[in-house]
C-alpha positions as CSV (number, residue, x, y, z in Angstrom):
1,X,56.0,73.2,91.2
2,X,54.1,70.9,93.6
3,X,52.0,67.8,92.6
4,X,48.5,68.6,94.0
5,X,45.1,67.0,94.5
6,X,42.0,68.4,96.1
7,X,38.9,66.0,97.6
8,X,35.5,67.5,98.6
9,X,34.8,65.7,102.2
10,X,30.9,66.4,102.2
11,X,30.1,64.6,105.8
12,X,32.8,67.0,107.8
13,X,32.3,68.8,105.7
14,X,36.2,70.4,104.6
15,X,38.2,70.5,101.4
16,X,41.2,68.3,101.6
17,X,44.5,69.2,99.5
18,X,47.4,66.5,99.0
19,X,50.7,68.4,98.1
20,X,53.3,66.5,97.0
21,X,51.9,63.5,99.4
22,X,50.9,65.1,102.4
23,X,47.3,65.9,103.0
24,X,45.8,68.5,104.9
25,X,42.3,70.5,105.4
26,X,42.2,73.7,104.3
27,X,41.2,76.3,106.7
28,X,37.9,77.8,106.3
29,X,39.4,81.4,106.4
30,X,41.4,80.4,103.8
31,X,39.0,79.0,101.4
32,X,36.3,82.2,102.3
33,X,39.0,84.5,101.6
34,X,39.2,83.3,97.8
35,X,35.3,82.7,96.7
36,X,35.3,83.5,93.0
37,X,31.8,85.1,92.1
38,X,31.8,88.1,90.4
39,X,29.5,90.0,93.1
40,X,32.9,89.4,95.3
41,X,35.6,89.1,93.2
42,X,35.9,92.0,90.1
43,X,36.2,89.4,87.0
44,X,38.1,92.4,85.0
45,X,40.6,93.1,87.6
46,X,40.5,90.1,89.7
47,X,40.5,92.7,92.8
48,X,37.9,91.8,95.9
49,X,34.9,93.2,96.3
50,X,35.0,92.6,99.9
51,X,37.2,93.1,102.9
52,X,38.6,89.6,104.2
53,X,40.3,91.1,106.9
54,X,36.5,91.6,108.7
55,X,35.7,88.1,108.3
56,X,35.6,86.5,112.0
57,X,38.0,84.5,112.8
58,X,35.9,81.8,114.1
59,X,34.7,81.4,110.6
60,X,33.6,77.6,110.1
61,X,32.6,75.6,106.6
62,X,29.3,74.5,107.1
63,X,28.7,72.5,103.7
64,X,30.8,71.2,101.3
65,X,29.9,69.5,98.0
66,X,31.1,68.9,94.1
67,X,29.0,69.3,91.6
68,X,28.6,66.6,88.5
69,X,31.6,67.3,86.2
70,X,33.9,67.4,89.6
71,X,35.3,70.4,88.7
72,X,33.4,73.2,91.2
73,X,32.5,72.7,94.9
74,X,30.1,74.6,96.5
75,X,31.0,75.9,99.6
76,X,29.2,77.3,102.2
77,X,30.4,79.4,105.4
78,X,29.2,80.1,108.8
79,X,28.7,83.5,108.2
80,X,25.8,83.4,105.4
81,X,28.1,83.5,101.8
82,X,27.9,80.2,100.3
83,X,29.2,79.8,96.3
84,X,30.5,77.3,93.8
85,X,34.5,77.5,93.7
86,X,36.6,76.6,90.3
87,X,38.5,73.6,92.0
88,X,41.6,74.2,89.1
89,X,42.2,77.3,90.4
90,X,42.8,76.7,93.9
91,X,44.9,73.8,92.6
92,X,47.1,76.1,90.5
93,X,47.5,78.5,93.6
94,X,48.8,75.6,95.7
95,X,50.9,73.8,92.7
96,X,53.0,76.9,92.5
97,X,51.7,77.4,88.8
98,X,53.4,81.1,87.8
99,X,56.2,80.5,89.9
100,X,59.8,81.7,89.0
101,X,62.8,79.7,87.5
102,X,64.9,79.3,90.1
103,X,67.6,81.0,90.5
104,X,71.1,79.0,89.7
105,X,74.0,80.0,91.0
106,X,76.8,80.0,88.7
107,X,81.0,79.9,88.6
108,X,83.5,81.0,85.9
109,X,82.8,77.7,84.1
110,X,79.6,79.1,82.9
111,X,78.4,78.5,79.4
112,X,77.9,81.9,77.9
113,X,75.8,80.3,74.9
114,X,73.6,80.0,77.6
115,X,73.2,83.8,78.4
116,X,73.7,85.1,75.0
117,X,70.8,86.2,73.2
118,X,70.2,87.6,69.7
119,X,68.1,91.0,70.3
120,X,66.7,90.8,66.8
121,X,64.9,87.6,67.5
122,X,63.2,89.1,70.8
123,X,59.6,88.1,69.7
124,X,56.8,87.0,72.6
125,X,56.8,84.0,70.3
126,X,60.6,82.9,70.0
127,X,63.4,84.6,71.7
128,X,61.8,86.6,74.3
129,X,60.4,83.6,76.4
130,X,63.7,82.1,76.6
131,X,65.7,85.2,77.2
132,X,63.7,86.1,80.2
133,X,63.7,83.0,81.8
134,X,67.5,83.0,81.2
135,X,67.8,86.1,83.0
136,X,65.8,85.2,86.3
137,X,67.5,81.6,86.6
138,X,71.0,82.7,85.7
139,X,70.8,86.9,86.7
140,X,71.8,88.1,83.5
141,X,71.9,88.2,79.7
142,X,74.4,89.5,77.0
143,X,72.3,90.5,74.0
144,X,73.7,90.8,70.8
145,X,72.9,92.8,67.2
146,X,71.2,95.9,69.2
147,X,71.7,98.9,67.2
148,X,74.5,101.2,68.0
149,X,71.8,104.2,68.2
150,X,71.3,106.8,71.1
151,X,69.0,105.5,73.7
152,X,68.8,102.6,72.2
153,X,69.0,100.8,75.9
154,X,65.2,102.4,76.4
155,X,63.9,100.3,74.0
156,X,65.3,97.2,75.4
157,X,64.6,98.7,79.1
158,X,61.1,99.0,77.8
159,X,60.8,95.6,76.4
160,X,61.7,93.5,80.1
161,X,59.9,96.6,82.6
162,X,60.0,100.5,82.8
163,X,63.1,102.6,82.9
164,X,63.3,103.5,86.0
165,X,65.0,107.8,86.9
166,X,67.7,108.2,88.9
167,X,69.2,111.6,90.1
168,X,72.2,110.4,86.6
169,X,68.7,110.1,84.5
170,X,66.0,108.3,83.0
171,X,69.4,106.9,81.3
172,X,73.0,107.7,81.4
173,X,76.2,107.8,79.4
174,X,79.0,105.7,80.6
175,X,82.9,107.4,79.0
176,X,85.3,109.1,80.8
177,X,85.5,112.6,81.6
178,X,87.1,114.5,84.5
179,X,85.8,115.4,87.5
180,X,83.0,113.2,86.7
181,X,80.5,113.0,89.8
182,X,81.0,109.0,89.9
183,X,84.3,106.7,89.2
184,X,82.5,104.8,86.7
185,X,82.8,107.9,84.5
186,X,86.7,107.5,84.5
187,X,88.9,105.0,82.9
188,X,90.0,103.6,86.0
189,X,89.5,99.6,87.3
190,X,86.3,99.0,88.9
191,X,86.2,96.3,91.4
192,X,83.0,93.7,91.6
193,X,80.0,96.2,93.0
194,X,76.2,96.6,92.8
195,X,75.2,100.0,92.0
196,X,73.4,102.6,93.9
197,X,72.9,100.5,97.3
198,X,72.6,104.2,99.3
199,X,69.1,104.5,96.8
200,X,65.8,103.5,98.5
201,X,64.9,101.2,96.7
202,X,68.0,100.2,95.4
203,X,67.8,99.9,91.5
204,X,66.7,95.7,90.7
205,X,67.9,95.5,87.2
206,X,70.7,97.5,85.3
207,X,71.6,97.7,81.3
208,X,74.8,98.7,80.0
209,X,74.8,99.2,76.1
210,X,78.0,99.8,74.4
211,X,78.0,101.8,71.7
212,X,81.5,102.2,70.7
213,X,84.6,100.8,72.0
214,X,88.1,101.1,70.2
215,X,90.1,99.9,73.5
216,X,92.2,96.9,74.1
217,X,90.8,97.4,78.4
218,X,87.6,98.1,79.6
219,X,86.6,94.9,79.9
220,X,83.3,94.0,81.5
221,X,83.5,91.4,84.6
222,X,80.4,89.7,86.5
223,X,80.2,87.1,89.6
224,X,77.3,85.6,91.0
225,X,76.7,86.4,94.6
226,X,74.7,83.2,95.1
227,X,77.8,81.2,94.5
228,X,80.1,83.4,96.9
229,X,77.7,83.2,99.9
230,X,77.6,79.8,99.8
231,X,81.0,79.4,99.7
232,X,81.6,81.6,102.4
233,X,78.8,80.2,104.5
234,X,81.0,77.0,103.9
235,X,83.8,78.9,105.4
236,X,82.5,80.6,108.1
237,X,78.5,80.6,108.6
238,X,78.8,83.2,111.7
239,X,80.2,85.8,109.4
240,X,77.9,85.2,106.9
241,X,75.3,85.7,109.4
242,X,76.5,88.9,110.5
243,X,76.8,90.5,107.1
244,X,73.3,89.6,106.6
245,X,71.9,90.8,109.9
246,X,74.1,94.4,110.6
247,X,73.0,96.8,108.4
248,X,76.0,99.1,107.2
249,X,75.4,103.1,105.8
250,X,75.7,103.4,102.1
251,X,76.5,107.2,101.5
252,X,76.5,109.1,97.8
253,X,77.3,113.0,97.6
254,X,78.0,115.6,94.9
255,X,77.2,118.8,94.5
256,X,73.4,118.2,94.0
257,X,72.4,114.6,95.9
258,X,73.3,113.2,99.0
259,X,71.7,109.9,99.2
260,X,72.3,108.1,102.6
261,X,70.8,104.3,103.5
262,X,71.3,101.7,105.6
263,X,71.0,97.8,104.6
264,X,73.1,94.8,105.0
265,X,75.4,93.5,102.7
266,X,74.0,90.0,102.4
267,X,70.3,90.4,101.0
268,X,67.8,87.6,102.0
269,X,64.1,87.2,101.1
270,X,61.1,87.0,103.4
271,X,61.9,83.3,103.5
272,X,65.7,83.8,104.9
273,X,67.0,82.5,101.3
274,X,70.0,84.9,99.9
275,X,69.3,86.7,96.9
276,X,72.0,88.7,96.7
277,X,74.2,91.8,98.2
278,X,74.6,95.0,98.7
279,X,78.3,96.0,97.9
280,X,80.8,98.8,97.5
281,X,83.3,99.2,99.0
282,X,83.6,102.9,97.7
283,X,80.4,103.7,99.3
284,X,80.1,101.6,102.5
285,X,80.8,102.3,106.0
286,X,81.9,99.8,108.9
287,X,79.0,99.8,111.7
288,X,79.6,100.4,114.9
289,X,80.1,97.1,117.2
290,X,82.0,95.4,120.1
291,X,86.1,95.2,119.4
292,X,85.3,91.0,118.5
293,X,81.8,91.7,116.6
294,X,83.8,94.0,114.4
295,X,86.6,91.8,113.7
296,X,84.3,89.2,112.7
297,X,82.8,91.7,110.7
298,X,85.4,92.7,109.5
299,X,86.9,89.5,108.8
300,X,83.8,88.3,106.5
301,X,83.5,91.7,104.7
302,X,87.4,91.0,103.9
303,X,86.6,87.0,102.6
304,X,83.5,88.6,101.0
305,X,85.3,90.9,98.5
306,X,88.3,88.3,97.9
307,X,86.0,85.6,96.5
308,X,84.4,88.6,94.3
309,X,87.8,89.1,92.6
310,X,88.9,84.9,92.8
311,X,88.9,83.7,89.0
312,X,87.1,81.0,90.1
313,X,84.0,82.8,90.3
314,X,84.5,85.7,87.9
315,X,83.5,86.1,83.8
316,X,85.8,88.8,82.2
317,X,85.3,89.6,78.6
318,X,84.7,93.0,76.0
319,X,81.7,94.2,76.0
320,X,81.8,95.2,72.0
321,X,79.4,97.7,69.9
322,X,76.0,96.7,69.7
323,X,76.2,94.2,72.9
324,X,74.2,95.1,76.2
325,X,74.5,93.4,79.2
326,X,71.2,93.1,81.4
327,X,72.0,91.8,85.1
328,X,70.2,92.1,88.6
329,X,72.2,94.6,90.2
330,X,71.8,93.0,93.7
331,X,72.4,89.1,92.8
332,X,75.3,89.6,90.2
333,X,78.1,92.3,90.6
334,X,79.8,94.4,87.5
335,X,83.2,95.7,87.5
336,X,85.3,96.4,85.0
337,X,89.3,96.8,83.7
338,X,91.3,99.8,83.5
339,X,91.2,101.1,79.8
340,X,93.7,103.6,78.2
341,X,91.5,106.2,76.2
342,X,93.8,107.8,74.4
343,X,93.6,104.8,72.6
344,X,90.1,105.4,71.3
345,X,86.7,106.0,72.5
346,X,84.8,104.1,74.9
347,X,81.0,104.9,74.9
348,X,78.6,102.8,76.8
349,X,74.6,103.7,77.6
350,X,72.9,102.9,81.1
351,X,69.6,102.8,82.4
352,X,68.0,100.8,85.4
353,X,64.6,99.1,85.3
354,X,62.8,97.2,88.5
355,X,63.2,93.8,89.4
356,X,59.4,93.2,88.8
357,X,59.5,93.9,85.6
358,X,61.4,91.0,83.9
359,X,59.5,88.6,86.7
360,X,56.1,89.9,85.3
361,X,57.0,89.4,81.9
362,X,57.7,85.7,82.6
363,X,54.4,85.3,84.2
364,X,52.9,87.5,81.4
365,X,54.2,84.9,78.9
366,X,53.8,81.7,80.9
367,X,49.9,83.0,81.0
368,X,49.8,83.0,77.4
369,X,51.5,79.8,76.8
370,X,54.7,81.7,75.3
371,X,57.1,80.5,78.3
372,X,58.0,77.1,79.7
């Protein structure tokens, strides 16, 4: 969050903001684009009333002044519209106010007190504030204490965003059985992978719940993706710039679907800041470059899936009855150890929800005072 101040200059006139120290004058098109009366600006929905994009973009601020508490300036514009302006919220706009945790990349060494939460305390007003923000800053949560019931993981789905259906359902069951459409629905070792990156859009958040589970394998493993690209960016920066510029095909068929997309393995923001991967090596296919470009890319993809799998980065552990794991499919990868079943059964529930949901819910409750 930034440290902001905002000063009405009447003889230029302009608005001046100082953000964390450095002043500047805020465009006119800028300041037009964001007048607050209701005639332009639908108090119920906070939608415009107007179309900014016709404004001209010569537009100039032609008066400037505060009025006697200091809190509203009136503005007026070159093109007629003149109105006061709530000074607190162009402050909160530049400040950052309703911004996200940040994300914190994490090792093996991670403190799973810190990720654990206990679902029958998930109240707006106690454990649901924390829990969320949890999950943004760290990618995931463990919640404990959620009934052992069928579809059970909609109700929790519904509590961070909306389930979210998938050609496998608005959920799905996770225990082995042959000839099973997917090898998650076998008891064999799953390496570290993000699911479903051949989907457009590819799912943001996934839940496992486990129902039952009377095997000594199985176990559930997770690594943050944030952590291994900057360590291979420490290793080798051109290959991390290749996996994040080629996009590679992503391919899912059975006897019903085939889902085909291409995107790159590394997954960056609008900014050019990671936020996670694409990754499976079941699913993937190498793109077609120059004999160097591809041993290069080859050569990353390689370090890529090592550091996945190094202990250093990885959290193994059961996943028991009534726990449910909750992790952004792109930033943290799930995997999983080879279980035997015929020494009991294995049951586990899935579902997927969007990324925005969980992110709105922290805004939601930040609104309302409910999150720090």
């Amino acid at each position: 969050m930034h440290a902001v101040r905002l000063e009405v200059d009447a003889q230029a006139p302009r608005l001046i903001a100082s953000i964390d120290g450095e002043s500047r004058s805020m465009p006119p098109l800028w300041l037009r684009e964001r007048c607050q009366d209701p005639d332009h600006l639908d108090p119920d929905t906070e939608q415009r009333l107007f179309d900014p994009h016709q404004l001209p973009d010569d537009l100039a601020l032609v008066e400037a002044k505060l009025d006697g508490d200091g809190e509203h300036a009136w503005l007026r514009f070159s093109d007629g519209y003149a109105g006061w302006y709530r000074l607190d919220r162009l402050t909160q706009e530049l400040a950052g106010t309703g911004e996200l945790p940040p994300a914190q990349p994490w090792r093996s060494d991670l403190d799973m007190a810190s990720v654990r939460c206990d679902w029958t305390a998930m109240t707006p007003q106690a454990g649901l504030p924390s829990a969320v923000e949890a999950f943004l800053r760290y990618g995931f949560l463990v919640l404990e204490n959620v009934p052992c019931t069928p579809e059970e993981v909609l109700t929790v789905a519904r509590t961070f965003g909306n389930p979210r259906e998938t050609n496998f359902g608005t959920y799905f069951e996770v225990y082995s059985r042959p000839r099973s459409n997917d090898l998650a629905y076998r008891p064999v070792a799953l390496g570290p992978h993000t699911d479903n990156p051949y989907r457009e859009p590819v799912p943001g958040v996934q839940l496992l719940h486990c129902l039952v589970n009377e095997t000594t394998g199985g176990w559930s493993t997770l690594v943050d993706s944030l952590a291994v690209i900057d360590a291979l960016a420490a290793e080798d920066p051109v290959g991390v710039e290749l996996l994040a510029t080629v996009p590679v095909r992503f391919r899912f068929t059975d006897t019903n679907d085939e889902i085909v997309a291409e995107r790159t393995i590394i997954e960056r923001d609008v900014h050019g800041h990671a936020t996670g991967v694409h990754y499976s090596p079941r699913l993937d296919f190498l793109p077609l470059l120059d004999e160097d470009k591809t041993r290069h890319f080859q050569a990353a993809r390689r370090r890529l899936g090592e550091l996945f799998v190094d202990p250093a980065f990885q959290l193994a552990f059961p996943l028991q009855a009534g726990e449910l794991m909750m992790f952004d499919n792109s930033r943290v990868l799930h995997g999983r150890t080879a279980y035997d079943p015929r020494e009991g059964h294995r049951h586990l529930q899935g579902s997927y929800i969007d990324l925005d949901g969980p992110r709105s819910l922290y805004r939601t409750l930040a609104r309302t005072g409910a999150a720090g």
